[in-house]
C-alpha positions in Angstrom: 86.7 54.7 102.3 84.4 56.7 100.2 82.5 59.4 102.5 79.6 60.7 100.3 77.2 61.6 102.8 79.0 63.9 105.3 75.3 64.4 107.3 76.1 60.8 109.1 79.5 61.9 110.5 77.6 64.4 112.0 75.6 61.9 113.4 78.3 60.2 115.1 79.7 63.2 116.7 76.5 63.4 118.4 76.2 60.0 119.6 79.7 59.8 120.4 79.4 63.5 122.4 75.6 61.7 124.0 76.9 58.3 124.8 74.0 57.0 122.9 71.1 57.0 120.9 68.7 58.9 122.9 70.8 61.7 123.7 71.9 62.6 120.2 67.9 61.9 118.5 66.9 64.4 121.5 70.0 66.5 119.5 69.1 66.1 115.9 65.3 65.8 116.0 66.2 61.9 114.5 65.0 59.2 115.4 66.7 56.9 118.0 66.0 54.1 115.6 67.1 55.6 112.4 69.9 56.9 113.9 71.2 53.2 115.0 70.7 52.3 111.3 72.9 55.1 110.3 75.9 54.5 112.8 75.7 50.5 111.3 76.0 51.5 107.5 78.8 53.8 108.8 80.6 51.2 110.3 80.0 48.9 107.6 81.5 51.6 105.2 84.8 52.5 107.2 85.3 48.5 107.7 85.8 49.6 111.6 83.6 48.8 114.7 83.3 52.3 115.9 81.0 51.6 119.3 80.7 49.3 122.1 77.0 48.8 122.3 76.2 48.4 126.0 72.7 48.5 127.9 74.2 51.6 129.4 74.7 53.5 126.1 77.4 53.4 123.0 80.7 53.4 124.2 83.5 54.8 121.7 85.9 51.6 120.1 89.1 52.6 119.5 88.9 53.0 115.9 85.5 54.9 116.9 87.5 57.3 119.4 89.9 57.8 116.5 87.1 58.8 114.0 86.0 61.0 116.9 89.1 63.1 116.8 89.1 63.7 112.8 85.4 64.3 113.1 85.7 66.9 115.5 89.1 68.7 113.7 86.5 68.6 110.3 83.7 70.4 112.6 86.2 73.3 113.9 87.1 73.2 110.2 83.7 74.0 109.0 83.0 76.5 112.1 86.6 78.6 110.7 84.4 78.9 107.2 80.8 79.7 108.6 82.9 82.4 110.9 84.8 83.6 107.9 81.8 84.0 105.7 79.3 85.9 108.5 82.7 88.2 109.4 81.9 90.0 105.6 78.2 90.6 107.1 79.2 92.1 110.3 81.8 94.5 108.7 81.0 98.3 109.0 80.0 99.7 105.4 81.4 102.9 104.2 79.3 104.3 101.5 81.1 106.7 98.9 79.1 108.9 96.6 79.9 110.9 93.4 78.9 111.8 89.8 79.4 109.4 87.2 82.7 111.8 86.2 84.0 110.9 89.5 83.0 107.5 90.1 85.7 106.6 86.8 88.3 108.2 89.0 87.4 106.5 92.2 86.8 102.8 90.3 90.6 102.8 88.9 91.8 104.1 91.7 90.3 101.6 94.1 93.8 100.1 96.0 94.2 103.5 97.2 90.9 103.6 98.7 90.6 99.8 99.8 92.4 96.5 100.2 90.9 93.4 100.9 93.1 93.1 104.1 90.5 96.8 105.3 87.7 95.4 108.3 85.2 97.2 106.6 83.4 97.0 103.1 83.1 100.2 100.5 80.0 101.1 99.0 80.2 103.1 95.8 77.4 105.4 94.9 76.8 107.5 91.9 74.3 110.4 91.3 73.7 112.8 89.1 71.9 115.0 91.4 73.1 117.5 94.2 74.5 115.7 97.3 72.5 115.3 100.1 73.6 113.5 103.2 70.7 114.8 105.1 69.3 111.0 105.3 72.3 109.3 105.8 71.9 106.7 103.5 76.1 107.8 102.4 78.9 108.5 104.6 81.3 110.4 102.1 80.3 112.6 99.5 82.2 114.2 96.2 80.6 117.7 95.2 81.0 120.1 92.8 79.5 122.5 94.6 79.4 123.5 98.3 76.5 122.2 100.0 74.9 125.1 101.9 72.7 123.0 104.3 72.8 119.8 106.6 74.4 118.5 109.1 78.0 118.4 107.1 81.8 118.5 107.6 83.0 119.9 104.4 86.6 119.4 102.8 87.9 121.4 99.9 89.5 119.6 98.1 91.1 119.8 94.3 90.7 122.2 91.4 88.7 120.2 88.4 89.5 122.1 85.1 87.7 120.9 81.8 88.5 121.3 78.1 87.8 120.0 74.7 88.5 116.7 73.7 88.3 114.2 70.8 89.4 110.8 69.6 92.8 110.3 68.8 92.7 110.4 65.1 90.0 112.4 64.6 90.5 115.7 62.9 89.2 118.5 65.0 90.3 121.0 62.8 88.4 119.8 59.4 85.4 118.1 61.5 83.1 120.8 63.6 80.9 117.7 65.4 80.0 118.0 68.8 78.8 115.7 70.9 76.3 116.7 74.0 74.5 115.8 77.2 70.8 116.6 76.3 69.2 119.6 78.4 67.1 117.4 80.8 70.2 116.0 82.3 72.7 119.1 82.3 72.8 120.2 85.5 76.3 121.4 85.5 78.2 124.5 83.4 80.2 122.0 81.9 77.4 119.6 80.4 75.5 122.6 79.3 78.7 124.4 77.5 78.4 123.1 74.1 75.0 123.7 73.4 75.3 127.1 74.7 77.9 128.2 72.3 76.2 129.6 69.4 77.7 127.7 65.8 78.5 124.3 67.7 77.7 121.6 65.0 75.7 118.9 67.9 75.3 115.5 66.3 75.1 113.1 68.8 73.4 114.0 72.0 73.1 111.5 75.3 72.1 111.0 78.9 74.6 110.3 80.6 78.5 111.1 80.6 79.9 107.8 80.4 78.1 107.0 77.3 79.6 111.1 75.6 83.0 109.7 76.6 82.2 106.6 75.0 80.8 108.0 71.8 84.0 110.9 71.5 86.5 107.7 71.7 84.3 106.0 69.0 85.1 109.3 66.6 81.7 111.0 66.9 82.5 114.0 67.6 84.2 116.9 70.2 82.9 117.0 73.9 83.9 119.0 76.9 85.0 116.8 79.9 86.9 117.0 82.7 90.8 116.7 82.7 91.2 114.0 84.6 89.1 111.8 82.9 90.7 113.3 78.9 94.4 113.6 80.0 94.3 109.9 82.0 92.7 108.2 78.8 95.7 107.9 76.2 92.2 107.3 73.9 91.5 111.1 74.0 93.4 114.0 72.8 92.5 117.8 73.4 90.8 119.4 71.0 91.2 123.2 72.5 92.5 125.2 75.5 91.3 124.1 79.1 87.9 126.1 79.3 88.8 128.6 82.2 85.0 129.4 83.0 84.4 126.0 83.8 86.8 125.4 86.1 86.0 124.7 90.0 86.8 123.1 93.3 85.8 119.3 94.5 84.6 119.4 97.9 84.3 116.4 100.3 81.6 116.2 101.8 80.7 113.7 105.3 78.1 113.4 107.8 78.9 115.3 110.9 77.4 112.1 112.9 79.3 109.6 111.0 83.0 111.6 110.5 84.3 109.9 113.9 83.8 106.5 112.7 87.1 105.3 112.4 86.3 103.4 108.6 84.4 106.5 107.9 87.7 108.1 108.7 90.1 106.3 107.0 88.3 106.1 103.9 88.1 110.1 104.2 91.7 110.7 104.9 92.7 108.0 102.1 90.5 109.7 99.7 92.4 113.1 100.7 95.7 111.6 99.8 94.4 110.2 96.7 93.0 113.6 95.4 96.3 115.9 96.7 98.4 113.1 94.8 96.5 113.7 91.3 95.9 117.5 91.8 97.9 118.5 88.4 95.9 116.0 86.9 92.4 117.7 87.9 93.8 120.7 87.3 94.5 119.9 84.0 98.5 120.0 84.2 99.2 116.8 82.2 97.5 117.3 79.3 99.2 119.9 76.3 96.5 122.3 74.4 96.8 121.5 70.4 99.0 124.3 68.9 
């Protein structure tokens, strides 16, 4: 037997369940008749009489009670998917924010942060801006600076050290060219440094870090960045000594009414871990200043 229209063996799970006609069009919304019609072309396809068509009602045939039983093992079937599916809606949401710098870190880092096994789902923010959890649209915040106002928990966390880098390849020695975050989007010390240094050679400038990063690898040019992104990229090499004046601390940052959550929680304390395990690396350890 070929079942192409599942929508009838629903059908007869309801006149089966009903005892008749009446009971499952009051069910469905069908109509008795078309219903009847329906039940006969499914007998007709299986090849089985599946009712005993009394004035008292349909009465399940053997082969009908039989049907019945598979019916209803394909309807707690479906049920275990629907469930499954509206579980991901009902999950609490943790929502992470950082800088663009960070959110590299936190994207290939991810299996220490979350696992698909975790009863909760992980939002990942980025901003360029100063955090603010003061509207609570994030739970967990990464800041470069610590926040003075709100109603905060704060964490300090790692030291991030910065320094020049360039492509491998590229000769840093015979080729002065910089490359630079424009002024209307360095808001830091560190996106600011090069054009502040009088003599820098600027040739390429951008709006956004991910894009400098993308253009150093690509041989444009020199650009300060942080550590962890130049010393975890085998694609960079440093082009100078880690730039002491730049150097801070990461704080994390969570809302005071959202801290006691326990998802909020365990993405907090997971995110601890992961930051304390790669501290040399923020703190620019791994990487070797060119001679």
């Amino acid at each position: 037997m070929k079942v192409e229209n599942w929508e009838d063996l629903r059908l007869f799970l309801h006149v089966a369940e009903q005892g008749g006609l009446a009971g499952a069009a009051e069910k469905t919304g069908i109509s008795a008749p078309t219903i009847g019609r329906r039940m006969l072309a499914l007998e007709r396809a299986t090849g089985r009489a599946l009712f005993v068509r009394a004035r008292t009602g349909y009465e399940l045939a053997p082969d009908g009670q039989i049907l019945l039983d598979r019916v209803r093992a394909m309807q707690e079937a479906a049920q275990d998917i629907v469930d499954w599916q509206e579980t991901v809606h009902s999950m609490p949401i943790v929502r992470l924010i950082s800088d663009n710098t960070m959110s590299c870190f936190t994207a290939t880092s991810l299996r220490h942060l979350w696992t698909p096994h975790d009863t909760f789902r992980l939002c990942f923010k980025t901003t360029e801006a100063a955090i603010d959890l003061t509207h609570r649209d994030v739970d967990i915040g990464l800041a470069a600076e610590r926040p003075q106002l709100g109603n905060v928990a704060v964490r300090r966390s790692v030291a991030v050290a910065y320094a020049p880098y360039c492509a491998q390849g590229f000769d840093h020695r015979r080729h002065c060219n910089w490359v630079s975050l424009g002024t209307d989007v360095a808001n830091q010390p560190w996106k600011r440094w090069a054009f502040e240094q009088p003599g820098r050679h600027i040739t390429n400038w951008v709006n956004s870090p991910r894009m400098m990063f993308d253009l150093v690898k690509a041989g444009a040019g020199i650009s300060v960045m942080p550590c962890f992104i130049g010393d975890s990229d085998p694609g960079f090499v440093r082009a100078g000594r880690v730039i002491d004046e730049l150097g801070h601390d990461l704080w994390m940052v969570l809302h005071d009414d959202e801290r006691g959550r326990e998802a909020v929680r365990t993405v907090a304390d997971r995110l601890s871990a992961l930051l304390a395990a790669n501290a040399s690396l923020f703190l620019g350890s791994n990487g070797r200043d060119p001679l």
